[in-house]
C-alpha positions as CSV (number, residue, x, y, z in Angstrom):
1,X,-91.2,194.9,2.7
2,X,-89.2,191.9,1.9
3,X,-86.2,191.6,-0.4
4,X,-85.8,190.8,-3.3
5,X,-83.4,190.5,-5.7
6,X,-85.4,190.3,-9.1
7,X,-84.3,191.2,-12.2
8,X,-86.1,192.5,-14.7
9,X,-86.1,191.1,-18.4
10,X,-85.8,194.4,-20.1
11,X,-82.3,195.9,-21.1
12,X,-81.2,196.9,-18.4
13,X,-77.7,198.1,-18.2
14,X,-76.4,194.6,-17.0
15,X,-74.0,194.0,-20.3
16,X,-72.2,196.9,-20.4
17,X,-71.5,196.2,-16.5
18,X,-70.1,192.9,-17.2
19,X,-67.9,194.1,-20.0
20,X,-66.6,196.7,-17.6
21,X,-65.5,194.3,-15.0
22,X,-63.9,191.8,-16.8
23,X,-61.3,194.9,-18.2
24,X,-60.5,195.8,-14.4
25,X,-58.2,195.1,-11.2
26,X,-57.7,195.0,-7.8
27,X,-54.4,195.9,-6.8
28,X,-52.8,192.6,-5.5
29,X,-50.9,191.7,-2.0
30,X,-47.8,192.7,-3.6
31,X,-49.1,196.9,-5.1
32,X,-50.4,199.4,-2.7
33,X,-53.8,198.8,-1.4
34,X,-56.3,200.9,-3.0
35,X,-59.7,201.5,-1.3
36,X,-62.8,200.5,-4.0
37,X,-64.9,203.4,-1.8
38,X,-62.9,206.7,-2.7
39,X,-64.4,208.4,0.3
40,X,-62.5,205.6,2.4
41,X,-59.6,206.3,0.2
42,X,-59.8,210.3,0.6
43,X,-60.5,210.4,4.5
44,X,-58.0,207.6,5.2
45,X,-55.2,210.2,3.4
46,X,-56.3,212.6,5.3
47,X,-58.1,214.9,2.6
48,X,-61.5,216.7,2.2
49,X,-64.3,214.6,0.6
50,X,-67.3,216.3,-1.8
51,X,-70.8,214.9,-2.6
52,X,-74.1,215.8,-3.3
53,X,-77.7,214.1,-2.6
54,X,-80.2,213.0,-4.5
55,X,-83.9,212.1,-4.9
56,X,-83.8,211.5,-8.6
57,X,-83.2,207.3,-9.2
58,X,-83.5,207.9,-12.8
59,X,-81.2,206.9,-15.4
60,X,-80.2,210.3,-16.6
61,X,-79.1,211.5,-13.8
62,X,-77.0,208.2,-13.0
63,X,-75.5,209.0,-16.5
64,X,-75.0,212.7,-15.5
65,X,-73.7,212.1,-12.4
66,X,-71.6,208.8,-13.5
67,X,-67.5,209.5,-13.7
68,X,-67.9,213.0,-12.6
69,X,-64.7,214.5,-10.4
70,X,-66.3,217.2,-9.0
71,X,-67.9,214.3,-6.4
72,X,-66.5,211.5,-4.5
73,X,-70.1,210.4,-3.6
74,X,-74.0,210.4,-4.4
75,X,-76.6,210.3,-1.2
76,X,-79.9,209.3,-1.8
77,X,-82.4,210.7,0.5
78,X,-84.8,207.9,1.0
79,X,-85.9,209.5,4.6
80,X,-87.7,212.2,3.2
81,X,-89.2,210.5,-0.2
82,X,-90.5,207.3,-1.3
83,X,-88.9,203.8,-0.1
84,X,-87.8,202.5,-3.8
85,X,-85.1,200.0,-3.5
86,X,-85.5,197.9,-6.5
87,X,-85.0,202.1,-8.0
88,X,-82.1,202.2,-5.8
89,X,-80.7,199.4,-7.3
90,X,-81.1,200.3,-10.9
91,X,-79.4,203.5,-9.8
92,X,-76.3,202.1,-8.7
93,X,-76.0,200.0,-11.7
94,X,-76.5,202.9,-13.9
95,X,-73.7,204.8,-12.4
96,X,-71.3,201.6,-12.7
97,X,-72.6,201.6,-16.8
98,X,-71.9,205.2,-17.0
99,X,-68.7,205.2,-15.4
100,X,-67.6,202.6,-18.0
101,X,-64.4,204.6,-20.2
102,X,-63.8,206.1,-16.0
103,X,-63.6,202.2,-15.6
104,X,-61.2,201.4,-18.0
105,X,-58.7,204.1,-18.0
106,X,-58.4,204.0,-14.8
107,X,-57.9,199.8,-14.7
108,X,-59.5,199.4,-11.4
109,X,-63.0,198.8,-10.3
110,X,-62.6,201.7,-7.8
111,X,-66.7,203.2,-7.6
112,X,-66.8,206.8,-9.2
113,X,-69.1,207.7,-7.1
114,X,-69.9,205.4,-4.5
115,X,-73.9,205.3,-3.9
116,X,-74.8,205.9,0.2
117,X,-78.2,206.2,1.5
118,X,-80.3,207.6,4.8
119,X,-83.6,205.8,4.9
120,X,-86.6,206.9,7.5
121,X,-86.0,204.9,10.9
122,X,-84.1,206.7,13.6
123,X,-80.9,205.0,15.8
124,X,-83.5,203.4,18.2
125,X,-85.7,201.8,15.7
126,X,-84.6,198.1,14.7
127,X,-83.4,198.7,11.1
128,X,-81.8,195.0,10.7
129,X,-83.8,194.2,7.4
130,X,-83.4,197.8,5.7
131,X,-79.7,197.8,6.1
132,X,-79.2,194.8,5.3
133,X,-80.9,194.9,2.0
134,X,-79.8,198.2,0.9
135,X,-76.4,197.0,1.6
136,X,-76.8,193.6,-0.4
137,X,-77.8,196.2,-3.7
138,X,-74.4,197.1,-3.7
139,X,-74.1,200.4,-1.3
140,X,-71.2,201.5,0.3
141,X,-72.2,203.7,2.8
142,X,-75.1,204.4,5.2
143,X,-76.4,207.6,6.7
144,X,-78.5,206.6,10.0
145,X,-80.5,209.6,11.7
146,X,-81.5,210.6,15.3
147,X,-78.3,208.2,17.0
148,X,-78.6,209.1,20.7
149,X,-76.8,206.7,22.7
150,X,-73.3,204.5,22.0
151,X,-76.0,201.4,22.4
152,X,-77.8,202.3,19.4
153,X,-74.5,203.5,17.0
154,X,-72.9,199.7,17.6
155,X,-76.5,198.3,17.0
156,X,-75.6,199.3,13.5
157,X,-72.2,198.8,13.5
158,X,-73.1,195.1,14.0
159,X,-76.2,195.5,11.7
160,X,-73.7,196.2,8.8
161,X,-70.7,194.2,9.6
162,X,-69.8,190.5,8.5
163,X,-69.5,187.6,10.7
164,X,-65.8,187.3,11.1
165,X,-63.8,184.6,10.9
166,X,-62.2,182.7,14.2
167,X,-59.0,184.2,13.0
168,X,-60.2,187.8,12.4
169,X,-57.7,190.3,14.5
170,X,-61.1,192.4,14.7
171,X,-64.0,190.4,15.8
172,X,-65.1,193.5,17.8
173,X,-68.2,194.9,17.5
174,X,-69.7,191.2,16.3
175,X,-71.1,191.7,13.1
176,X,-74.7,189.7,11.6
177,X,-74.4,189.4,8.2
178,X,-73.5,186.0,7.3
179,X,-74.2,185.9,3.5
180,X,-72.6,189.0,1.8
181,X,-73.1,190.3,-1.9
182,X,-71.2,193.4,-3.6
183,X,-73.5,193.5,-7.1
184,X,-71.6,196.5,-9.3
185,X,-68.1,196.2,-7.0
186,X,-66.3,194.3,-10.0
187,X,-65.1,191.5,-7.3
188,X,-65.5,188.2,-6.5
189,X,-67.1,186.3,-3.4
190,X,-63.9,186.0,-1.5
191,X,-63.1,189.6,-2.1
192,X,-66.4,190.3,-1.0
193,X,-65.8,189.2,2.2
194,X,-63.0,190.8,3.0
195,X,-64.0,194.6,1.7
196,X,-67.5,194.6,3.0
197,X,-66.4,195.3,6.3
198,X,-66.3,199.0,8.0
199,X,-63.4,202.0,8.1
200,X,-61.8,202.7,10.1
201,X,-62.5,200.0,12.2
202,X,-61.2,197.5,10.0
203,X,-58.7,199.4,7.7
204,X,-59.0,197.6,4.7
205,X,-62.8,197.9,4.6
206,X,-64.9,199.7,2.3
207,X,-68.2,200.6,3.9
208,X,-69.5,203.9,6.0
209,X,-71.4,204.6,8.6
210,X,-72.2,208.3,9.2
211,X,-74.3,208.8,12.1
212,X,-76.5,211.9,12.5
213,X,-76.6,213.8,15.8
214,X,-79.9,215.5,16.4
215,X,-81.3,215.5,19.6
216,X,-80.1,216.7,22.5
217,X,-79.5,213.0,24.1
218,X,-77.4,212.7,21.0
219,X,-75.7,215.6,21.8
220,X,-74.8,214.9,25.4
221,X,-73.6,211.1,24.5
222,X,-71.7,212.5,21.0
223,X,-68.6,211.7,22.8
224,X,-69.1,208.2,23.6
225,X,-70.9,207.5,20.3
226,X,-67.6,209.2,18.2
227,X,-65.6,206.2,20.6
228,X,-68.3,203.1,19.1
229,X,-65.6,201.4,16.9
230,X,-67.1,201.4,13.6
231,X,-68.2,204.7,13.0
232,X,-67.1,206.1,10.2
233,X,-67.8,210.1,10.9
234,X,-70.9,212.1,11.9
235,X,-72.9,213.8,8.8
236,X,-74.5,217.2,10.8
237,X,-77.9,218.2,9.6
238,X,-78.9,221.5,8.4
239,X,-80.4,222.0,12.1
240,X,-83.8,221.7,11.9
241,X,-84.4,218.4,13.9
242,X,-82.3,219.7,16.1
243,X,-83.5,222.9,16.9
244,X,-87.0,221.1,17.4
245,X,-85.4,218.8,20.5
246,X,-84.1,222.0,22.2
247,X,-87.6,223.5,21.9
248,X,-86.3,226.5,20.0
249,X,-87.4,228.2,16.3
250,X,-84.0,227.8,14.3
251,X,-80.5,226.8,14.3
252,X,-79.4,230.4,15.4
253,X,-80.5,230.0,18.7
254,X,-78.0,230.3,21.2
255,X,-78.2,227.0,22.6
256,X,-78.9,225.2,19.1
257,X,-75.6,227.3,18.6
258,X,-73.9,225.5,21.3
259,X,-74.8,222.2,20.8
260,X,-73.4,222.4,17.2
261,X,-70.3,223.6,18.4
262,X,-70.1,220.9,20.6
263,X,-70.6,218.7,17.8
264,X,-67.5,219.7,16.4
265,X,-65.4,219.7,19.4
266,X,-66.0,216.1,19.2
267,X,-64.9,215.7,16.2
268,X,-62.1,217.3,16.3
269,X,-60.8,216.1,19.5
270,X,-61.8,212.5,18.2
271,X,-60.1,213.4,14.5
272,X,-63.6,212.0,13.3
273,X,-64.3,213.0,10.2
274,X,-67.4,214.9,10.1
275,X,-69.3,217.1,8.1
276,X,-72.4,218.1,6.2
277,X,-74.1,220.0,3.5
278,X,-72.0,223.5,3.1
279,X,-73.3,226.8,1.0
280,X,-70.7,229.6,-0.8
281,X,-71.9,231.7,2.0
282,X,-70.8,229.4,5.1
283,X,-68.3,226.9,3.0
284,X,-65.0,228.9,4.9
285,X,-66.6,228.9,8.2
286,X,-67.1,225.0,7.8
287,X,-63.2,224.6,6.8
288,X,-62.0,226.5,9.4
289,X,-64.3,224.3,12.2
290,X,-62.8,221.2,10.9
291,X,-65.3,219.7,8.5
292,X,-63.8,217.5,6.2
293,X,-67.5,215.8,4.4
294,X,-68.6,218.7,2.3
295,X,-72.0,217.7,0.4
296,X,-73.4,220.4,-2.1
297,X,-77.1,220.1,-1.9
298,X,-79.3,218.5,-3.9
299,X,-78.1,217.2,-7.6
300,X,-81.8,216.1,-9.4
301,X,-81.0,215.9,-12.9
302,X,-76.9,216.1,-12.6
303,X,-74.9,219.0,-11.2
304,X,-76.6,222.2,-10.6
305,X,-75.0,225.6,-10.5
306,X,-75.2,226.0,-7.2
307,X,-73.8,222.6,-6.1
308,X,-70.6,224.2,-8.5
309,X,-70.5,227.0,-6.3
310,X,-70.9,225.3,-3.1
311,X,-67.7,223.5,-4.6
312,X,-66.1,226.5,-5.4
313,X,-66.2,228.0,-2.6
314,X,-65.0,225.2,-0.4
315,X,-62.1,224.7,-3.3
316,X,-61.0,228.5,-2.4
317,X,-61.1,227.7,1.5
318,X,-58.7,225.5,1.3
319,X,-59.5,221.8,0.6
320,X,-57.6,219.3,0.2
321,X,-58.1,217.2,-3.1
């Protein structure tokens, strides 16, 4: 599939986009620097971060979703449904629309919620093109399954990082893209350049990437991979992939059991900021074993009840808003 960055003639929300941005800011030199990417902003004070995912690209449930404080991100799950960017797209400039009046009272062009994605190909397949693209429709994070080895989690840190400058104080892990875009960020070309970059390994940057851990390779090199500059956190699956490497039925098996644990030694040992989808039922026993990425399940349509009560049970473990 190659890219493309047509636009439709219909109305699409483009005008009401434009007339957002030209009423906001970014902070200058002089005022506190403030993170467009409120996940960035939330993990880098040390708080808890809530999101949900998403299969539904429509327009209703950009509007539903647009502005909302309950969530500090949207994921859409492109591994496990259809390969729709130009959809993609038009979702992310839905939520900007929708998050117009957020826009303007808050007179910045901070994303309410950022838009992140996790797309088919694991950590060994050569996903140049796909993350390139997805991150030229405006995306701020990435979700990237099955990383195994430290080899394949700087792959993508380079995949998604800008060519730096000869004067950059962090031209480590080389990045690839030389021509950058942020459609739907509310800044210029120059600003572009110097957001579009990855936290925490540049601190000023504004992009993710959360790897997923799901083999038992992956689990034996988590270590090394939590130390690939450029990661961003690890986002731990419900189990089921990695069950199936360890040969066993189900994430309750001892050594399944184990392995997750392990998981979050890691994190916590490397104060990586990790996490994953939580339920009322387990949201406490998450808190207390360090997650600090809490996503609520699946929002098709807007917020469901149970996402609430995923978030209000995580609320009443403790997190930190």
């Amino acid at each position: 599939m190659a890219p493309s960055h047509h636009r439709p003639a219909g109305p699409l929300p483009a005008a009401g986009i434009v007339i957002a941005v030209l009423f906001v800011s970014v902070p200058s030199a002089q005022e506190s620097y403030l993170h467009l990417n409120p996940v960035v902003e939330k993990l880098a004070q040390g708080r808890h971060v809530f999101g949900v995912s998403t299969a539904d690209l429509s327009l209703q449930n950009a509007r539903a979703l647009a502005g909302d404080p309950s969530i500090d991100y949207v994921y859409v799950d492109m591994e496990h449904n259809p390969m729709r960017f130009e959809a993609l797209e038009h979702f992310v400039a839905f939520l900007v629309a929708g998050d117009k009046a957020g826009i303007l009272a808050r007179g910045n062009a901070q994303a309410h919620p950022p838009v992140f994605a996790r797309f088919p190909p694991y950590g060994r397949e050569q996903t140049l093109w796909m993350v390139k693209h997805a991150l030229d429709i405006g995306l701020m994070g990435i979700l990237v399954n099955n990383i195994e080895t430290p080899e394949q989690a700087e792959n993508i840190v380079r995949t998604m990082r800008p060519r730096q400058f000869r004067s950059s104080a962090i031209p480590n892990p080389p990045g690839v893209r030389g021509t950058l875009q942020c459609p739907f960020w509310g800044i210029g070309r120059a600003e572009c350049r110097h957001r579009a970059d990855l936290w925490p390994l540049n601190p000023q940057g504004d992009l993710l990437f959360w790897a997923m851990i799901e083999t038992r390779e992956g689990v034996e090199n988590a270590d090394a991979i939590a130390r690939v500059p450029g990661v961003g956190g690890f986002y731990l699956g419900a189990g089921s992939d990695l069950s199936s490497s360890y040969g066993a039925e189900g994430p309750d098996d001892p050594e399944v059991a184990a392995a997750f644990e392990q998981l979050l030694a890691v994190c916590r040992t490397r104060a990586l900021a990790c996490g994953g989808t939580v339920t009322p039922a387990n949201a406490a026993l998450r808190m207390e074993q360090g997650y600090r990425i809490f996503n609520f399940g699946g929002a098709n349509g807007g917020l469901t009840a149970a996402n609430a009560a995923a978030r209000s049970a995580v609320i009443a473990a403790g997190a930190q808003r």
